[in-house]
N, C-alpha and C positions, 0 to 999 in steps of 0.2 A: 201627933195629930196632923201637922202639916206634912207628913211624909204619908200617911193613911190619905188625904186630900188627892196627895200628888199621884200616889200609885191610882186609886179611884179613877182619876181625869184621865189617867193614860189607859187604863182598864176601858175605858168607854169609850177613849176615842179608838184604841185597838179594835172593838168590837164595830163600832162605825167604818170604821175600814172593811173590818172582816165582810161584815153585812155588804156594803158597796161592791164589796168584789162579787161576790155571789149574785148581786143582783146583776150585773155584768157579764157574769157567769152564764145566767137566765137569758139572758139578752142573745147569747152568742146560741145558746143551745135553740132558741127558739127560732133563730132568724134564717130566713128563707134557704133552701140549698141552693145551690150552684148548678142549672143546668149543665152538662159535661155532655150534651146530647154535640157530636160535631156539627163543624158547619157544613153547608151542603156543597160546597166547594172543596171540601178532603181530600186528600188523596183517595181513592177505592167506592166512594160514596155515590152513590147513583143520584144524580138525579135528573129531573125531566125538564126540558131542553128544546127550542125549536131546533130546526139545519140551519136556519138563517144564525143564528147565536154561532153556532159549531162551526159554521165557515168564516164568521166574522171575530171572532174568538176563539180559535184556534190554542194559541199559545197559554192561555188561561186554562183552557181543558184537556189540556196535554196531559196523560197518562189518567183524565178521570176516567168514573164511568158515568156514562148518561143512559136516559130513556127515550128517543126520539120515533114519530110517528109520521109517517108520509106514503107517498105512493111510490108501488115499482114504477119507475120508468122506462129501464132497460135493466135486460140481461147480459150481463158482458160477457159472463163466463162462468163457468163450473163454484159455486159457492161464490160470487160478484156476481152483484149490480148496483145500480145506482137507482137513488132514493132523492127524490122533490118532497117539494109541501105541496102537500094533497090540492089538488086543482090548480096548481099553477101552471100558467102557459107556454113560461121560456125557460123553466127549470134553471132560475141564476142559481138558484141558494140549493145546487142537488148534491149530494154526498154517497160519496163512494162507500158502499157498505162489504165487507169480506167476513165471510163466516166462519167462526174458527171450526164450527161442526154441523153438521146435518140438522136441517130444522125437521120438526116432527112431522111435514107437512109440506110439499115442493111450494116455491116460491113461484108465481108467475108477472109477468109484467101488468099494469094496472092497477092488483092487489096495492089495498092498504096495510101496511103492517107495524109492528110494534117492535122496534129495534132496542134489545139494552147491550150497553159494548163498550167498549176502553176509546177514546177518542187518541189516534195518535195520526203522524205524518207520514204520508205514504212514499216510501222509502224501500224500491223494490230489493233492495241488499239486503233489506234486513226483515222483510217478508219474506223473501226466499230463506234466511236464517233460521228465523221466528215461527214457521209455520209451515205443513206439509200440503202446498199447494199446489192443485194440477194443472198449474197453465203453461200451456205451450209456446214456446220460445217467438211465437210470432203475436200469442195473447202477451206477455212478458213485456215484451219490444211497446205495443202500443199501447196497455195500462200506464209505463214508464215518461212515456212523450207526453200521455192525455193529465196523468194524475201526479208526475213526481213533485212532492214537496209539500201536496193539496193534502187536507184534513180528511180521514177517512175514520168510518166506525168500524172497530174489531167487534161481529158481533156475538155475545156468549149466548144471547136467546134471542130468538125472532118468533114473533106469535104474528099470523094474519088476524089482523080484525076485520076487514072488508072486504070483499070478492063482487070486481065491477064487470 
């Protein structure tokens, strides 16, 4: 009888266990997922961005991609120009923008447009490397002096949104 007792207690407590786990079990199955959405800092990840950020922040957004919105200012050259925030006076916070391709639509100076593009350091060795760009050894010579080292947008899409 005392051995009928002893199995019984462990019978129950076994089953106490068993139950715990299961309900644990419940707990795990039920409990919220894990976001795995990246951050918006990823490598490859777009996201939206003043100039002022992009120039002051450089090194942070090195090889991202961002969405950035400003005014033409200038035309520098064949696929280049440079891009301010929109109504700004002395264009401190302007970025050099390079198009890796033809926008569906010419760019002109004034135009607001919608830049998405890889933020890197403008680095004319390795834009002549990296890219089949038409500028001329005397466009070459003064993007070099005006912009080596400065944050530039590689752009993949440019959309005008405003025509002033």
């Amino acid at each position: 009888m005392t051995m009928l007792k002893r199995g019984g207690a462990i019978a129950v407590l076994s089953l106490a266990g068993l139950l715990g786990a299961c309900d644990g079990y419940n707990e795990q199955a039920t409990a919220p997922q894990q976001d795995l959405t990246p951050p918006d800092n990823s490598p490859g990840v777009e996201t939206v961005t003043s100039l002022e950020e992009v120039s002051e922040q450089t090194q942070q957004l090195m090889g991202q991609t961002v969405t950035v919105t400003g005014e033409v200012e200038e035309i520098v050259g064949p696929g280049t120009y440079r891009l301010e925030e929109q109504g700004e006076i002395f264009g401190e916070d302007s970025i050099l923008v390079v198009m890796a391709s033809d926008p569906p639509q010419p760019i002109a100076e004034d135009q607001v447009v919608e830049v998405t593009g890889e933020v890197r350091q403008f680095i004319i060795a390795e834009f002549e490397r990296d890219y089949n760009l038409t500028w001329d050894l005397e466009m070459q010579r003064q993007l070099e002096a005006e912009y080596e080292g400065r944050p530039v947008v590689i752009s993949q899409v440019t959309r005008v949104v405003e025509t002033e």
